[in-house]
C-alpha positions as CSV (number, residue, x, y, z in Angstrom):
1,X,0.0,0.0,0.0
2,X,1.3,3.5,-0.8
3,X,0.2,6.9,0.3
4,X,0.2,9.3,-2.4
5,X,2.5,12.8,-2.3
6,X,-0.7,14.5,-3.3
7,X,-2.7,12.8,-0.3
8,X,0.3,13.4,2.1
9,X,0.9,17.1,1.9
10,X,-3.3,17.5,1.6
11,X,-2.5,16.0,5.1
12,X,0.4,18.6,6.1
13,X,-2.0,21.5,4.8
14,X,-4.6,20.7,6.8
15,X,-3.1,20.1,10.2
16,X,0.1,22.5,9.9
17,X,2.6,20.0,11.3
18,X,5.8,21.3,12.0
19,X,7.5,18.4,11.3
20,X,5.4,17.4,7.9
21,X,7.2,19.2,4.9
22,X,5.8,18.9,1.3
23,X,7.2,15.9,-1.1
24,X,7.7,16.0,-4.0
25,X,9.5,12.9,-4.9
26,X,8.7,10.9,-2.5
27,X,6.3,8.1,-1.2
28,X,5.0,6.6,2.4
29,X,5.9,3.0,2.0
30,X,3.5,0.7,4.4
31,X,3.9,-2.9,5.4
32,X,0.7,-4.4,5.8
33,X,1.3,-7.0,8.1
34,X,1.9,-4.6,11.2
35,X,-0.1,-1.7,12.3
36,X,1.7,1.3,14.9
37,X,0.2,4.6,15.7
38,X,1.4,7.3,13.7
39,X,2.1,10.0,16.5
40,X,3.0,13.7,15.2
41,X,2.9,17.0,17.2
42,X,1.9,20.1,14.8
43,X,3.1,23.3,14.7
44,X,0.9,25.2,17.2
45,X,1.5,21.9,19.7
46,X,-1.7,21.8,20.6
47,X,-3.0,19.3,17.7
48,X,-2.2,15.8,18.1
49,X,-3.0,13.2,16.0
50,X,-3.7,9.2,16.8
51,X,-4.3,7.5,13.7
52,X,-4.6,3.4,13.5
53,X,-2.8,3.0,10.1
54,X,-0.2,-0.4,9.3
55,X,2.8,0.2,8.4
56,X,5.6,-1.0,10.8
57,X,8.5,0.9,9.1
58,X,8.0,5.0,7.5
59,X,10.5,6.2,5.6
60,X,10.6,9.2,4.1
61,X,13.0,11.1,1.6
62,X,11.6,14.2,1.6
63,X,14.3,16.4,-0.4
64,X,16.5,14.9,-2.8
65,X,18.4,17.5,-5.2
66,X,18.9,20.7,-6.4
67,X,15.6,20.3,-8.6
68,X,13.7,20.9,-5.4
69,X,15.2,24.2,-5.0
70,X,14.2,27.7,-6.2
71,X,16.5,30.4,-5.5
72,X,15.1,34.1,-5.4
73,X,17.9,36.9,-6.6
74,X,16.4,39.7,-4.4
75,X,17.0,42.0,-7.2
76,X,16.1,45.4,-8.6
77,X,15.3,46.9,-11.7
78,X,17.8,49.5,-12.0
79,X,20.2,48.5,-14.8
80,X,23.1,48.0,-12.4
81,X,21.4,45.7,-10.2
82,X,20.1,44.2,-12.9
83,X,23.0,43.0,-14.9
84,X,24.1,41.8,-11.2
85,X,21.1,39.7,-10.4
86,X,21.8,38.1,-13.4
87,X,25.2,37.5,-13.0
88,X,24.6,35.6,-9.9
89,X,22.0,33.7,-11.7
90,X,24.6,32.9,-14.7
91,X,27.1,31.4,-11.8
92,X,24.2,29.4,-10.1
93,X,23.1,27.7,-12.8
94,X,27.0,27.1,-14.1
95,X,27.9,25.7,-10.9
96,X,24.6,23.3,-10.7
97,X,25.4,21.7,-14.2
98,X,29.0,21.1,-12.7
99,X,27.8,19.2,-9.7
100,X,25.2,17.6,-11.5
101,X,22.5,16.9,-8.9
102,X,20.2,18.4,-10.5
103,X,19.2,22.1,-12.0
104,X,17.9,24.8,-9.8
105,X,15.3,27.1,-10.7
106,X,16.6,30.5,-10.7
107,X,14.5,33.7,-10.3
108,X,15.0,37.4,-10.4
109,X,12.7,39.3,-8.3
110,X,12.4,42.2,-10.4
111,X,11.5,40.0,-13.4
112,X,8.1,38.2,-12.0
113,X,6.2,41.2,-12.5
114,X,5.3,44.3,-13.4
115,X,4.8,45.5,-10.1
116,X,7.8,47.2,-8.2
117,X,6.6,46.7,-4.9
118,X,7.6,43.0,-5.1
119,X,10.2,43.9,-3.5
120,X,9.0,43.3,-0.3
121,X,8.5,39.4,-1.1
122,X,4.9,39.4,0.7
123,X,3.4,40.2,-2.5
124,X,5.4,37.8,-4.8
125,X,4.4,34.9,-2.6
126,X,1.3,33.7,-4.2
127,X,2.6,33.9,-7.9
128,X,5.8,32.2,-6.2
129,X,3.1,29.4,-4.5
130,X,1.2,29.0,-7.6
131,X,3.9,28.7,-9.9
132,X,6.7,26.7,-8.1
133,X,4.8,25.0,-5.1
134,X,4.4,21.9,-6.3
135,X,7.8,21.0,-7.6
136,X,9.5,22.8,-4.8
137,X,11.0,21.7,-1.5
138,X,12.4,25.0,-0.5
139,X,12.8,28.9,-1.7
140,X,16.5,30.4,-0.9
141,X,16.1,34.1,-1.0
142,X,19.9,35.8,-1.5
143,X,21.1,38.9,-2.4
144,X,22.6,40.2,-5.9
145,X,26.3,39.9,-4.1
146,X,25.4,36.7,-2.0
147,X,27.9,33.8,-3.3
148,X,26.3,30.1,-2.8
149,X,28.3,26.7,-3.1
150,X,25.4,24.5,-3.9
151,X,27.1,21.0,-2.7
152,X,27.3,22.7,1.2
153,X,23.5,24.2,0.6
154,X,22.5,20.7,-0.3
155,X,23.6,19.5,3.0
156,X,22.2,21.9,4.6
157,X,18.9,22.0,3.5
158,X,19.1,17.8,3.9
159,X,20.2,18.4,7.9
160,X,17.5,21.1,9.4
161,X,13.3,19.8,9.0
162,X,12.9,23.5,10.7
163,X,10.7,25.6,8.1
164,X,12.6,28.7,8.5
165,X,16.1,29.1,8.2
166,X,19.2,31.8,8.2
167,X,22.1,33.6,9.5
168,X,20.2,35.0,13.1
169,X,20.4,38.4,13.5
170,X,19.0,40.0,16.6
171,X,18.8,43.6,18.3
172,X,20.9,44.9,21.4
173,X,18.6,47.5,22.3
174,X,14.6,48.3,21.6
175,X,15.0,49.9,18.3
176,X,12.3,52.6,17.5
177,X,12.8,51.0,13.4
178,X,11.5,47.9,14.4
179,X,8.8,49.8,16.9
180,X,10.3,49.0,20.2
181,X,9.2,45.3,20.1
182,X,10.5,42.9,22.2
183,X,11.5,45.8,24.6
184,X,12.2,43.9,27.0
185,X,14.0,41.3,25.7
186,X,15.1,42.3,22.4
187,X,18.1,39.8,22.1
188,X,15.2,36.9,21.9
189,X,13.6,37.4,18.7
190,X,15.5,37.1,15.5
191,X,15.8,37.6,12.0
192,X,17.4,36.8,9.0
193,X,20.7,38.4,7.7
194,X,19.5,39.1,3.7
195,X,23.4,39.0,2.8
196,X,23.7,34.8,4.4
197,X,20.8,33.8,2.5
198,X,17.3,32.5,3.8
199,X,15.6,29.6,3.1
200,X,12.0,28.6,3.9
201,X,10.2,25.3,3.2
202,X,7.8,24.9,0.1
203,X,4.7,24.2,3.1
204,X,5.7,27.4,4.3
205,X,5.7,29.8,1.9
206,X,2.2,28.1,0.7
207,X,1.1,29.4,4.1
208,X,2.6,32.6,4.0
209,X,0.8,33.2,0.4
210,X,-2.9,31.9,2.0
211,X,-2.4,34.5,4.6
212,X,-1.3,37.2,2.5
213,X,-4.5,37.5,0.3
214,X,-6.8,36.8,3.4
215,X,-5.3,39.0,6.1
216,X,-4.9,42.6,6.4
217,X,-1.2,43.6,7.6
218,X,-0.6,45.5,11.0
219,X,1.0,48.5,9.5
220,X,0.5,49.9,5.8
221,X,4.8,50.4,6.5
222,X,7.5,48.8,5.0
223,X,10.5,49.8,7.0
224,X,13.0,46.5,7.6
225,X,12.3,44.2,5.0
226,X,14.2,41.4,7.1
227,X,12.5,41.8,10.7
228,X,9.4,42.5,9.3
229,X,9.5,39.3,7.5
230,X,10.6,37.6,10.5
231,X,7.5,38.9,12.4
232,X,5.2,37.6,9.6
233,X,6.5,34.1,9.7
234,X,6.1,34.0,13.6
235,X,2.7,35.0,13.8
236,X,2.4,36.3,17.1
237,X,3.8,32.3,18.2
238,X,1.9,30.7,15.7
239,X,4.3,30.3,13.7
240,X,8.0,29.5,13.6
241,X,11.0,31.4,14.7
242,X,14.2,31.3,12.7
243,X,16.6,28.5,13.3
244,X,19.8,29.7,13.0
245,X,22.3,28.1,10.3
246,X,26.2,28.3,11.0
247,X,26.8,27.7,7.6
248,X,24.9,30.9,6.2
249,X,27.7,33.2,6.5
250,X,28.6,36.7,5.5
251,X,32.7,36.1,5.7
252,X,34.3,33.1,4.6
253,X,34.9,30.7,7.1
254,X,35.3,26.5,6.8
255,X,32.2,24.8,6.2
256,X,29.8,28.3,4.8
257,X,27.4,27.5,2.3
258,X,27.4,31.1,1.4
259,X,29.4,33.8,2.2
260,X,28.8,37.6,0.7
261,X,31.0,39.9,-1.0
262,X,29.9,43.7,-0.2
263,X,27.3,46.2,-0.4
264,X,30.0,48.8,-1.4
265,X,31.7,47.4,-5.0
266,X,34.6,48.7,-6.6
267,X,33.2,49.9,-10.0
268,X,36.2,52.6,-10.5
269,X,37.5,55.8,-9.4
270,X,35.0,57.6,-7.3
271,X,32.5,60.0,-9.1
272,X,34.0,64.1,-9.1
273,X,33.0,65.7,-6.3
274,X,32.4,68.5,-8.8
275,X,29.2,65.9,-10.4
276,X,27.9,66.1,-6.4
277,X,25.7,68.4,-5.7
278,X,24.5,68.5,-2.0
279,X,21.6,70.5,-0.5
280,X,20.8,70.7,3.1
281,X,17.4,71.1,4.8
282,X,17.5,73.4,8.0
283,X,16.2,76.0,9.6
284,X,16.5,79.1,11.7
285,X,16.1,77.2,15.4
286,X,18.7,74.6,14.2
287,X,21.5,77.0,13.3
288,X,23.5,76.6,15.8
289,X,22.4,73.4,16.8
290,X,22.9,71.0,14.2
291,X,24.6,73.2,11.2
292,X,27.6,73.2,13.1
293,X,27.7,69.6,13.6
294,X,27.6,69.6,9.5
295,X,30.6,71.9,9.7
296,X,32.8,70.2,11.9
297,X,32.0,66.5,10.1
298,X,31.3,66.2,6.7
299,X,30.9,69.6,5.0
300,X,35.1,69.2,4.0
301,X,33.8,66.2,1.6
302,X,31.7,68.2,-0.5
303,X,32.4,69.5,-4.2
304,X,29.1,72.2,-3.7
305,X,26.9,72.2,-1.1
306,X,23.7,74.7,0.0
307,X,21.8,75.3,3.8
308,X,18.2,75.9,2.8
309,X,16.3,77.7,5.6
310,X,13.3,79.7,6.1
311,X,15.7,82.5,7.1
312,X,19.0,83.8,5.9
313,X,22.1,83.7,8.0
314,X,24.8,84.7,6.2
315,X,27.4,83.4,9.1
316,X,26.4,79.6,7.2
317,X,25.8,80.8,5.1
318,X,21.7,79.6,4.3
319,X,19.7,80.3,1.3
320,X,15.9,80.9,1.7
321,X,13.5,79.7,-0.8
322,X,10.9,81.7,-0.1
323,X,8.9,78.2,2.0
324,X,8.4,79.0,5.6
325,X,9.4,76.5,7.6
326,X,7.0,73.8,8.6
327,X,7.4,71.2,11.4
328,X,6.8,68.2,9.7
329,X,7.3,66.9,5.9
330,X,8.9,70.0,4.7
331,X,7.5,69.0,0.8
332,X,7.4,72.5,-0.3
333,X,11.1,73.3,0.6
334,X,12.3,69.9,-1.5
335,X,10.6,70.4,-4.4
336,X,11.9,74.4,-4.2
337,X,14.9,72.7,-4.1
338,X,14.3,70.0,-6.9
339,X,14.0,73.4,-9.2
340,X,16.6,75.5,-7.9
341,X,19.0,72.4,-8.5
342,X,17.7,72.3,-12.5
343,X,18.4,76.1,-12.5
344,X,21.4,78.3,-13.9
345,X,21.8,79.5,-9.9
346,X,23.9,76.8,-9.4
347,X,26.5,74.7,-10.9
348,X,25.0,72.2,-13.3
349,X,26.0,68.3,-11.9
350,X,25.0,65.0,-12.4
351,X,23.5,63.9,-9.2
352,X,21.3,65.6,-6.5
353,X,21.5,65.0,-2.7
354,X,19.4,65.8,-0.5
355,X,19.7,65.4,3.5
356,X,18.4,66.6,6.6
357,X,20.5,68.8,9.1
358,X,20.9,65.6,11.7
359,X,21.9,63.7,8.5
360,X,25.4,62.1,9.0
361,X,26.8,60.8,5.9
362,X,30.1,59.8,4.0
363,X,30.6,61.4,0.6
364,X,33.6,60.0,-0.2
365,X,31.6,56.2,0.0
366,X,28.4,58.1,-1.6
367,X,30.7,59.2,-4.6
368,X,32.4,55.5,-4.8
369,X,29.0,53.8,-4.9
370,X,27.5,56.5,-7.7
371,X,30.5,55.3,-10.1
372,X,28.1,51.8,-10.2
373,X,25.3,53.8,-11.6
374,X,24.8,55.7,-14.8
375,X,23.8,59.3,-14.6
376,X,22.0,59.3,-17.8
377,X,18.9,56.9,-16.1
378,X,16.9,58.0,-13.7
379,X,18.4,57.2,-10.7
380,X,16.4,57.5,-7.1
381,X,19.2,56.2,-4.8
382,X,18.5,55.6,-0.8
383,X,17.5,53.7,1.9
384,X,13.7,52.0,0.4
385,X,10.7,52.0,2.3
386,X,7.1,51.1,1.0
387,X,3.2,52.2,1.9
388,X,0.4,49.9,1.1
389,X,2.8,47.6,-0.9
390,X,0.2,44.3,-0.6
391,X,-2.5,46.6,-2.0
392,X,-0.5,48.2,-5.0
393,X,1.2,50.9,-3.3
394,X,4.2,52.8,-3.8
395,X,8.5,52.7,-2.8
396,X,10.4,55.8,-1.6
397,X,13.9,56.6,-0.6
398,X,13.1,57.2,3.0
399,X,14.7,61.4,3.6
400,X,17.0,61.3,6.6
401,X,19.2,59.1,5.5
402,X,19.4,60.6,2.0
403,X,18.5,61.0,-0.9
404,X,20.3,61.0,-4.5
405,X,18.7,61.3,-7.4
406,X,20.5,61.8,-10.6
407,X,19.9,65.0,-12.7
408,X,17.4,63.4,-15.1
409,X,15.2,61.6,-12.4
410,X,14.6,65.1,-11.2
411,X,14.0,66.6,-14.5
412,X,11.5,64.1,-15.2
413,X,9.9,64.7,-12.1
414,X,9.8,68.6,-11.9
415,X,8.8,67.9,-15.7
416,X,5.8,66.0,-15.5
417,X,3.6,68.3,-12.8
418,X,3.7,65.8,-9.7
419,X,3.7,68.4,-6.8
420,X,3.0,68.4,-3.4
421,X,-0.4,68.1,-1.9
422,X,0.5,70.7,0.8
423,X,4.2,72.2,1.9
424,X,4.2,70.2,5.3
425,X,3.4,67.0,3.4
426,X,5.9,63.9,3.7
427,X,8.5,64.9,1.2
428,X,9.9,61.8,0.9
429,X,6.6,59.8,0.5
430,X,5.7,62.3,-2.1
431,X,8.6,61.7,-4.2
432,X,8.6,58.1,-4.1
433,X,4.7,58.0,-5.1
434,X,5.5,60.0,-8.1
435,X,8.3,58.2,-9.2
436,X,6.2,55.1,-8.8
437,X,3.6,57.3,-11.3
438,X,6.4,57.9,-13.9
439,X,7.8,54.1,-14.1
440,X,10.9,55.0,-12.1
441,X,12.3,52.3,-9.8
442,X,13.6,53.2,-6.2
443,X,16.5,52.1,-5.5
444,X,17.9,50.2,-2.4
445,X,21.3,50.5,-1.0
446,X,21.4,49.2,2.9
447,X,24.6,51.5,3.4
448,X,21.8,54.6,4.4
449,X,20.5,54.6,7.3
450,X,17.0,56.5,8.8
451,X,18.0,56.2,12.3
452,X,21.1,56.0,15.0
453,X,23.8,53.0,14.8
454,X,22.2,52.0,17.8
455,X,18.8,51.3,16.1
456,X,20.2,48.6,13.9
457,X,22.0,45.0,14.9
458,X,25.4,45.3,16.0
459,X,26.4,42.6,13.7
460,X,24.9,43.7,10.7
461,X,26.4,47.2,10.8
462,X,29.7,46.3,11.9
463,X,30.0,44.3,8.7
464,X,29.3,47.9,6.4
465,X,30.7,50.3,4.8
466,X,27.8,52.6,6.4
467,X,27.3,55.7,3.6
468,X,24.7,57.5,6.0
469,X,22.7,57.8,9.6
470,X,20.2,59.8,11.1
471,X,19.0,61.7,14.1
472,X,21.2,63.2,16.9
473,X,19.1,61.7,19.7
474,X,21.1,60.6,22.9
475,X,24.3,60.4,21.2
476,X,27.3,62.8,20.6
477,X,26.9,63.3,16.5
478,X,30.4,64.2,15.7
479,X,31.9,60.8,17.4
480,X,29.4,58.6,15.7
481,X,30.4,60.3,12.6
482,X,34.3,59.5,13.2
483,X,33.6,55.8,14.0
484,X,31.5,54.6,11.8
485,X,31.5,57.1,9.0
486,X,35.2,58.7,8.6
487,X,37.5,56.6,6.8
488,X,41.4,56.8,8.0
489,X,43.0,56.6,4.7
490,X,40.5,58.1,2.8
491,X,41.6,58.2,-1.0
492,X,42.4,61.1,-2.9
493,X,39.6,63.1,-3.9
494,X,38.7,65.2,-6.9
C-alpha cells in the first residue's frame, strides 16, 4: 500500500505540522502485516494526532536534489542591479550543471512582475506558490552579491526539518525602526541576515501566500524588509522562529554554504565631487544646533553644497526659498529645491543629494558607490521603504538618510507636474509616489540609514561600509560620525 504525495501534503496542509514538509519525490511506504500509531505534534502543539494506520517501518525522503530548490535573486530593476542579479544567476546555474544533482530554478525578483513593490517578497508569494509550489521543497532568497556553493547548501537544507532558516540576527537595544518590540527582551527574537541567505520550506511559503490574500497587515509600513518578514512568519507564536544556520555566513569561514561579497563594490575611481551636488534642509532654530555639527564633520567632503532655511544667516551661510518653515514633511522646501538644482543658480552636476540637518553621511563612500550607476537613467538612490505595498502601493527613498537622485530623475519629475499636496506633506513619501507614477524604480542601497547605529544590529552594521545615519538623539553626532562614517585613509579626492 502507498500513500500518495498529493494525499500526504493535503494531510500537512490541513493540520500545519511542524515536522510534515511537502514531497515532491517521494512516497510513504507501508507494510501491511503490522499496524503502529502514527504519533505527530503540529506546529501550534496543541494538535495531536492518533491514527490506527499499518505500516511498521516510515520512511521518508523528503528532499532529494537541487531540482527541489528555487532560489530568489532579491534583485532590482535598475540597470546595475540588474546585470548583477543576473550574473549571480549565470554562476548558479553554471555551478549546478557542474555538480550535477540536478538544476535549480533561478528567479530574479524584479522580473516576476510588473509591479515594483515586489520587492517586499509578501506580494510575490502567491505567484511564487502558484507557480513553483508543487515542484518545490524550499525557496532560498539571496542577495545580488550573496555567493552560494550549492554542494554545502544541499547538505544543509538535507540536515534542518525547521521551516525557516538563516544567518540569526537580533537587536541589542529596543530599536524605534522595528517599533520597540521585544523591549524587554530584544536579544530573543531574530531575524534573518539578507546578505547569508534564507531559506524557507515549500509548506511554508504556501502558508505565507494563504495569509497574504486573506489577512490585512498590521502597518501599511515597510520599513525592515528582514524583521518585518521575521514577524510575519512567527505570527504572534503561531508560527515558527528562525533556526539559525552556522553555515549561512557573511565572511568566509570552513564549512559556509554562502558567504557575501559587499554592499559597497569597486566599479572605478569615485565620481568628481564636482558631479555632487549636496543641499541641506535646515532652519532658523537649528542654526546653531545642528549646522555646526555639518561643519565640523562632513561639510570638507563636499564639491558644492547649499543650507536651505526659512531665514538667511549669512554666518552659514543659508539660502531661503521663499517656503516658511513647517514642522513636519517639509514638501514645499524639496521640491523648491528640486528646481533650484535644475536652475542656472547653481552649478549644473550629475547627481542631487538631499539630507536633513541631523543627517550624518560619508561622501567619499556616496561618490564611490555612484561610479556603479549611470547618470544618464533616472536614478532615485536611498534607503527603500514602501506604503500599502500588498495593496499596489508605492516605494520611496526614506529622507534622513538621504536622498540621490541623478539630474534626469529630477528633471523628469519637476517635468511632468507631480507636486505636493500641501508644503508640510511627507517629502519623501511624495517623491517616491511619483516616481512610482512615472515608471521609475527606487532604489535600495542598505549602506543609508534613517536612524542611529544604535537602532540597527550590531552585527549587521559592523560588517558595512555605512554611507549614512540619522537623528542626533542621545548620542554625541560628531563621534558617531568619526567611528562609523570617517575613513582613516581616505583616498584622494577630486
Amino acid at each position: 500500500m502507498f500513500v500518495s504525495v498529493k494525499d500526504w501534503n493535503r494531510f500537512c496542509l490541513r493540520f500545519h505540522c511542524r515536522r510534515c514538509d511537502i514531497l515532491s519525490t517521494a512516497t510513504f511506504r507501508f507494510n501491511l502485516n503490522h499496524a503502529i500509531s502514527a504519533h505527530m505534534r503540529c506546529l501550534n502543539e496543541k494538535i495531536h494526532l492518533h491514527t490506527k494506520i499499518s505500516p511498521l517501518y516510515l520512511f521518508c525522503v523528503s528532499f532529494s536534489g537541487l531540482e527541489e530548490v528555487v532560489f530568489v535573486i532579491q534583485s532590482q530593476r535598475n540597470s546595475y542591479h540588474a546585470r548583477r542579479g543576473e550574473q549571480r544567476r549565470v554562476e548558479i546555474l553554471q555551478q549546478a550543471a557542474e555538480l550535477g544533482q540536478g538544476n535549480p530554478v533561478v528567479l530574479l525578483l524584479h522580473e516576476l512582475s510588473q509591479y515594483e513593490g515586489d520587492w517586499s517578497v509578501l506580494p510575490a508569494l502567491p505567484h511564487l506558490s502558484a507557480t513553483y509550489g508543487q515542484s518545490a521543497s524550499w525557496f532560498f532568497f539571496i542577495e545580488e552579491e550573496t555567493r552560494v556553493l550549492l554542494s554545502a547548501l544541499l547538505q544543509v537544507l538535507n540536515r534542518y526539518p525547521e521551516w525557516f532558516l538563516g544567518k540569526r540576527l537580533h537587536d541589542n537595544d529596543a530599536s524605534i525602526i522595528h517599533h520597540y518590540a521585544f523591549s524587554e527582551d530584544p536579544a530573543s527574537f531574530g531575524y534573518p541576515d539578507p546578505a547569508a541567505g534564507w531559506a524557507v520550506s515549500t509548506l511554508l511559503l504556501r502558508r505565507l501566500a494563504e495569509r497574504i490574500q486573506h489577512e490585512h497587515l498590521k502597518s501599511d509600513f515597510t520599513i525592515d524588509l528582514k524583521h518585518e518578514l521575521a514577524l510575519y512568519i512567527w505570527e504572534e507564536g503561531n508560527g515558527p522562529q528562525l533556526t539559525a544556520v552556522p553555515q549561512f555566513c557573511t565572511e568566509m569561514r570552513d564549512n559556509c554554504a554562502t558567504t557575501f561579497t559587499t554592499y559597497l563594490p569597486n566599479c572605478g575611481d569615485p565620481v568628481p565631487k564636482k558631479d555632487v551636488f549636496v543641499a541641506v534642509k535646515t532652519c532658523q532654530k537649528f542654526h546653531t544646533e545642528r549646522v555646526p555639527v555639518v561643519k565640523a564633520t562632513w561639510e570638507k567632503d563636499a564639491g558644492f553644497l547649499e543650507f536651505y532655511s526659512d531665514v538667511l544667516d549669512a554666518s552659514i551661510p543659508t539660502i531661503s526659498l521663499g517656503v516658511p518653515n513647517t514642522e513636519r514633511g517639509h514638501c514645499g522646501k524639496t521640491f523648491a529645491i528640486l528646481r533650484r538644482f535644475l536652475s542656472k543658480a547653481v552649478p549644473k552636476a550629475d547627481w542631487l543629494v538631499i539630507v536633513d540637518d541631523d543627517t550624518l553621511i560619508s561622501l567619499p563612500r556616496l561618490r564611490r558607490l555612484l561610479r556603479c550607476y549611470d547618470p544618464k537613467e533616472a536614478v532615485s538612490l536611498g534607503e527603500r521603504y514602501g506604503y500599502g505595498l500588498v495593496q499596489n502601493g508605492y516605494s520611496y527613498a526614506t529622507g534622513g538618510g538621504g536622498m540621490v537622485l541623478s539630474r534626469v530623475a529630477v528633471s523628469r519629475l519637476v517635468t511632468s507636474g507631480c507636486s505636493c499636496y500641501s508644503d508640510d506633506a511627507p517629502d519623501d513619501m511624495v517623491l517616491g509616489r511619483c516616481f512610482t507614477a512615472l515608471g521609475v524604480p527606487i532604489t535600495h542601497s542598505p549602506l543609508f540609514h534613517q536612524a542611529r547605529p544604535d537602532d540597527y544590529s550590531e552585527s549587521l552594521i559592523s560588517m558595512q561600509q555605512a554611507i549614512s545615519f540619522h537623528k542626533h538623539w542621545n548620542i554625541n553626532p560628531v563621534a558617531v560620525y568619526k567611528q562609523w562614517l570617517q575613513d582613516t585613509n581616505p583616498r584622494d579626492e577630486l
